[in-house]
C-alpha positions as CSV (number, residue, x, y, z in Angstrom):
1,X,137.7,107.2,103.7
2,X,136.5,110.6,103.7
3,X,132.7,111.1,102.7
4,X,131.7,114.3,100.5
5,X,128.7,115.5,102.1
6,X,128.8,118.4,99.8
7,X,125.5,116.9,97.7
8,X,123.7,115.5,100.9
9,X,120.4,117.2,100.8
10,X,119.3,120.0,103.4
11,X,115.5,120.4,104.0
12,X,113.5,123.4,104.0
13,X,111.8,122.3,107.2
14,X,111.4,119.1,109.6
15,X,108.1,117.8,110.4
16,X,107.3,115.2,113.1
17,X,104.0,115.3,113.7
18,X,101.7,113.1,111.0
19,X,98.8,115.9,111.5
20,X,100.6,118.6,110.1
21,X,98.7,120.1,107.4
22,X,102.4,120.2,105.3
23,X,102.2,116.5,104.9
24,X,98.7,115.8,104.9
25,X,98.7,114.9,101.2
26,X,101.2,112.4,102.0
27,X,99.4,111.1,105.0
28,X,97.9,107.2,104.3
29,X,98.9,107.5,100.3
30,X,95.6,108.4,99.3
31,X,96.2,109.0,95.8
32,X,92.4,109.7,94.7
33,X,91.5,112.2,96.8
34,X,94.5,114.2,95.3
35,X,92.6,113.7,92.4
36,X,90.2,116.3,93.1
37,X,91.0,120.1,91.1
38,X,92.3,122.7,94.3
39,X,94.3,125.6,94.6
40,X,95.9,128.0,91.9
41,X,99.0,125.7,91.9
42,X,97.3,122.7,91.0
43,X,93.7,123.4,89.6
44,X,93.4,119.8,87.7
45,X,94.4,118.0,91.2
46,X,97.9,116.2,92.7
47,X,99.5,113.5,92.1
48,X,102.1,111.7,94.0
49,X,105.1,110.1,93.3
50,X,107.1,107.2,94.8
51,X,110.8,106.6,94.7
52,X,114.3,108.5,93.5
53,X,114.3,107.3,89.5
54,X,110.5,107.3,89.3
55,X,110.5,111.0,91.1
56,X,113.4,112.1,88.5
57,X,112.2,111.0,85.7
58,X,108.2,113.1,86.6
59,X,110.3,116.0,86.7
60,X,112.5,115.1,83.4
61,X,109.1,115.0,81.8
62,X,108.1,118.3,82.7
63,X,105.4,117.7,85.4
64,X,105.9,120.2,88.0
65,X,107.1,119.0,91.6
66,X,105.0,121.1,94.8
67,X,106.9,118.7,97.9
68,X,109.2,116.4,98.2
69,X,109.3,114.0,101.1
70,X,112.5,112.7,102.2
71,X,113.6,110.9,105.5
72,X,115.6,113.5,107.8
73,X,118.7,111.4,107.9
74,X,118.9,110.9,104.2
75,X,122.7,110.7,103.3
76,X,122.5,110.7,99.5
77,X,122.0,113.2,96.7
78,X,117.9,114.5,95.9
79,X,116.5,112.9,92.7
80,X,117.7,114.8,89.3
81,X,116.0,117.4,89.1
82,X,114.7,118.5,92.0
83,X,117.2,121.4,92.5
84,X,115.6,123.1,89.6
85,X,112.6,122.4,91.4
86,X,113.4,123.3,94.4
87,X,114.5,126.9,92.4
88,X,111.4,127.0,91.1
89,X,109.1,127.1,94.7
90,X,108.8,122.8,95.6
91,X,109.7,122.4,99.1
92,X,111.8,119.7,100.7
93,X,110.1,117.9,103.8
94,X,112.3,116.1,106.4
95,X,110.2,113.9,107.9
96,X,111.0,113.2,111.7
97,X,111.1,110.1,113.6
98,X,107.7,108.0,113.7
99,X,106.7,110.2,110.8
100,X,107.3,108.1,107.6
101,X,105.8,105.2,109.6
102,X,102.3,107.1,110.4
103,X,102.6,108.1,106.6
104,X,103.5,104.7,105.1
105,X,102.5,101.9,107.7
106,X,106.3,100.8,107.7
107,X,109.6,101.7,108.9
108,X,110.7,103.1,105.8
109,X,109.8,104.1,102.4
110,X,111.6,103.9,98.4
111,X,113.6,106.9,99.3
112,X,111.2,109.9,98.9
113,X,107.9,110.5,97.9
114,X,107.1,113.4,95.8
115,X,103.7,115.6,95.2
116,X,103.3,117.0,91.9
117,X,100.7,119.0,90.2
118,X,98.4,117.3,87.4
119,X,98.4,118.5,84.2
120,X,95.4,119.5,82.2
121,X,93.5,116.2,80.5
122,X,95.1,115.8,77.2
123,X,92.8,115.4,74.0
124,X,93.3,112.3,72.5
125,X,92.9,113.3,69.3
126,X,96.3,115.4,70.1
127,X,97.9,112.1,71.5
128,X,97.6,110.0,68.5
129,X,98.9,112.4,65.8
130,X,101.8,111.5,64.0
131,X,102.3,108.4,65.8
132,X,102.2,105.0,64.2
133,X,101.7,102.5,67.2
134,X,99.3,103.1,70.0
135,X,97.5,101.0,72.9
136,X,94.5,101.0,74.0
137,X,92.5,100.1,77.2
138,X,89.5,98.9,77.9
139,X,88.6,97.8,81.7
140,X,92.4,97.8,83.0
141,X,91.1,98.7,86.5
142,X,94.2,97.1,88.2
143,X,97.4,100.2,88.2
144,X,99.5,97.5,88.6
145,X,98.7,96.0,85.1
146,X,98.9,99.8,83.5
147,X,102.2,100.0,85.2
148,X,103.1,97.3,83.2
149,X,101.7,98.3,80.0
150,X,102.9,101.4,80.0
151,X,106.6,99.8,80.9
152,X,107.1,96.9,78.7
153,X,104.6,97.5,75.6
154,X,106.6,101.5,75.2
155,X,109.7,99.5,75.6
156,X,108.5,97.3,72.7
157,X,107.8,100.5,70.6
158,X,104.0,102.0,71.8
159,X,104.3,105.4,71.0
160,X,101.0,106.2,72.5
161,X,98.3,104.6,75.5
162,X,94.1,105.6,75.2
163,X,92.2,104.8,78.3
164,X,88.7,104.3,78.6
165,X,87.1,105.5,81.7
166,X,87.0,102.2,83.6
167,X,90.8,102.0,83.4
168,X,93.3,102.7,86.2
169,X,95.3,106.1,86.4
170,X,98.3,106.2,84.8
171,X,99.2,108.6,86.9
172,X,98.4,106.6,90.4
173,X,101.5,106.0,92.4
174,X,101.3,102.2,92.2
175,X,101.2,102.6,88.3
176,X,104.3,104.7,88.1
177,X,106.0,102.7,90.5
178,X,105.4,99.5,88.7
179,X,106.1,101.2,85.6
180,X,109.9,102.7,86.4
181,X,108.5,106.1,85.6
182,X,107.6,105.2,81.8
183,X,104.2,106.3,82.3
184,X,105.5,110.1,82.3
185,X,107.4,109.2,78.9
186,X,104.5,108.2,76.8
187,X,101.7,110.1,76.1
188,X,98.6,109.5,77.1
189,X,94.8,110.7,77.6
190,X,91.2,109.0,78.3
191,X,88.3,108.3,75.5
192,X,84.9,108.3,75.8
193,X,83.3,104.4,76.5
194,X,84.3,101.7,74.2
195,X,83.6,101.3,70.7
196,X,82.7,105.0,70.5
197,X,86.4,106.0,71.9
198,X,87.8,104.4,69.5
199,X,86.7,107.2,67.2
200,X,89.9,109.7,67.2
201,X,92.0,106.8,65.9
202,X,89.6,106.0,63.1
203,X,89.5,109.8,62.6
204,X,93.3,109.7,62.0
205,X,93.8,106.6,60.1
206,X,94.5,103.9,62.5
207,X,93.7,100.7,62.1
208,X,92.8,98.9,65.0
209,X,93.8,95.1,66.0
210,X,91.9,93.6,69.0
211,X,93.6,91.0,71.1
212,X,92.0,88.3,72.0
213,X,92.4,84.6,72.8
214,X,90.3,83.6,70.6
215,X,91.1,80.3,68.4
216,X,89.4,81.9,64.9
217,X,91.4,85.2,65.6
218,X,94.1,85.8,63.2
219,X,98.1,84.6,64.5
220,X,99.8,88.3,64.7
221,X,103.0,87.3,63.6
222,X,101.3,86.1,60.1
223,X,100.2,90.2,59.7
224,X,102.1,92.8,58.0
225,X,102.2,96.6,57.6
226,X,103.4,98.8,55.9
227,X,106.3,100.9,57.9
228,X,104.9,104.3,58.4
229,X,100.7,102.5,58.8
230,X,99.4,104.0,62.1
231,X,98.0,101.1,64.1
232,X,96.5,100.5,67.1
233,X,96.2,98.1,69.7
234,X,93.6,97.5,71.8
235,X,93.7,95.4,75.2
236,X,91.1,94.0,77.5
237,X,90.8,93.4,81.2
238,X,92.1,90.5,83.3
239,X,89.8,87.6,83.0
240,X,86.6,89.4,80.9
241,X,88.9,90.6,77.7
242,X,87.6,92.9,75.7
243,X,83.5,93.7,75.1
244,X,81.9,92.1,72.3
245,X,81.0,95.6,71.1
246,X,84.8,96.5,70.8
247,X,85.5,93.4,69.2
248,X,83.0,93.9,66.2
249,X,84.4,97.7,65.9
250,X,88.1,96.8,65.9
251,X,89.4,96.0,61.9
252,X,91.3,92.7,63.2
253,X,90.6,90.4,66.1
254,X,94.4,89.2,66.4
255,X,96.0,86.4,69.4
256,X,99.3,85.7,70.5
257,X,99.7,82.2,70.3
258,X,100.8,80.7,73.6
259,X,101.3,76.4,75.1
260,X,101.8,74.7,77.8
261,X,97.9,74.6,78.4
262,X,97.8,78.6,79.5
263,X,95.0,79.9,77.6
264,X,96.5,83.6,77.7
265,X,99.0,86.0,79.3
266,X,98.8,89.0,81.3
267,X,97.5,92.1,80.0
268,X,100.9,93.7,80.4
269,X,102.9,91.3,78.8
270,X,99.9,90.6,75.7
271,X,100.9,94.3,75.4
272,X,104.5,94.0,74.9
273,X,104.0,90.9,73.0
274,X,101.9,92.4,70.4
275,X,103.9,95.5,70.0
276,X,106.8,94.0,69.1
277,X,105.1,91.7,66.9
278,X,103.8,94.8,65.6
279,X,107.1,96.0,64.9
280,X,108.5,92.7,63.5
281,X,105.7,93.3,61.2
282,X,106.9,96.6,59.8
283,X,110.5,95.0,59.8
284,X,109.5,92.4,57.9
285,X,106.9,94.0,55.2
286,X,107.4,94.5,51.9
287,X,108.6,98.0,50.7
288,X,105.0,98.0,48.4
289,X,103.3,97.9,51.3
290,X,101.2,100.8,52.2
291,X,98.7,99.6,55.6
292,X,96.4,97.2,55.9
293,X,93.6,96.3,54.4
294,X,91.0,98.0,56.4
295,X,88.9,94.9,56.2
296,X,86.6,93.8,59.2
297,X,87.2,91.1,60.7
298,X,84.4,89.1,63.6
């Protein structure tokens, strides 16, 4: 059978050696030294990028692509997108033999690996308005659990993520990965330290449910809301859970009920739990209802 090579990619330029300054960003996958603010291209830092649909769906989000990385011998289309890219000044980087080795440790790679630009921080306060359901993190150090979050609780119907500063980077490749790319869907910005961040949402009428596992914590699929009530939820670390401090400031301390012995689930899938509850809850309410009560509860 003939093979149309007509969409096979062609590189701006091959590069075998792993010292070249051209892929020293890729070099060992250090994502937080991108993090630091550089050049006129990037001023708020890099960012990279890790795999075909997760690569394609950065630039369907608008974030702007600087190099792509791609094995010499690649016989398949480039990632949507990246011809508009490409238009736009981001290079295309053959890498040689050895080289995606020195870069990754293995043989190969997902397929490419891309270096973006980071946006500008967005103000939370901008995040929030005019959305109804929003998570928040407190101490979810581990990219792999954000992934998660940002995956299956937006898949659930989060509109929205708030990070304080002890969680992981949304934008860190291993959180993307995880996350299939969601993570440039959803907006999403950092707060000041916990209760204090939880001031924007307060600010803009959310009320906030804290999960916990806690016995005297109220069942969330026993809450309603009303369908347009802005509410958010707010998640703890493995293990520790939420401070005490955030706790008192949230207007619910809510649980997920859960058997077998387990005392509670992962962060990520808490998060997905709750937000559809969440949205069962709006499903289910009656058309009086306006929001909750705004009532303290721990």
């Amino acid at each position: 059978m003939e093979v149309d090579t007509s969409a096979w990619p062609v590189v701006d330029l091959v590069v075998n050696d792993a010292q070249s300054a051209v892929v020293a960003p890729f070099v060992g996958l250090r994502d937080r030294p991108l993090r630091e603010r550089g050049g006129a291209d990037w001023p708020h830092g890099r960012f990279l990028v890790e795999g075909d649909v997760v690569v394609a769906r950065a630039l369907a989000a608008g974030h702007r692509l600087l190099s792509l990385l791609i094995e010499q011998g690649r016989r398949r289309p480039l990632p949507d997108g990246v011809a508009a890219a490409r238009a736009a000044g981001a290079q295309v980087i053959g890498a040689g033999p050895g080289l995606v080795l020195a870069i990754t440790g293995s043989a190969t790679h997902s397929g490419c690996l891309g270096l973006f630009a980071r946006p500008a921080p967005a103000d939370p306060a901008n995040v929030v308005v005019g959305r109804r359901s929003v998570v928040v993190t407190e101490g979810v150090a581990n990219p792999v659990n954000l992934g998660l979050i940002a995956r299956s609780a937006v898949a659930m119907g989060a509109e929205a993520l708030l990070l304080d500063p002890s969680s992981a980077d949304p934008l860190y490749r291993r959180s993307s990965r995880v996350s299939m790319g969601e993570v440039f869907a959803v907006p999403h910005a950092r707060v000041e330290q916990l209760p204090g961040g939880l001031d924007p949402l307060t600010a803009a009428g959310f009320e906030v449910w804290a999960l916990t596992p806690e016995r005297d914590a109220v069942d969330i699929a026993h809450l309603q809301v009303g369908p347009d009530a802005p509410v958010a939820l707010l998640v703890g670390s493995e293990g520790p859970g939420l401070s005490a401090a955030s706790l008192a400031a949230a207007h619910r301390r809510v649980r997920i009920p859960v058997s077998g012995g387990v005392d509670s689930l992962n962060v990520g899938a808490a998060a997905a739990v709750a937000a559809y509850a969440l949205g069962r809850a709006r499903t289910h309410a009656p058309e009086a209802e306006t929001g909750g009560t705004g009532r303290r509860e721990g």
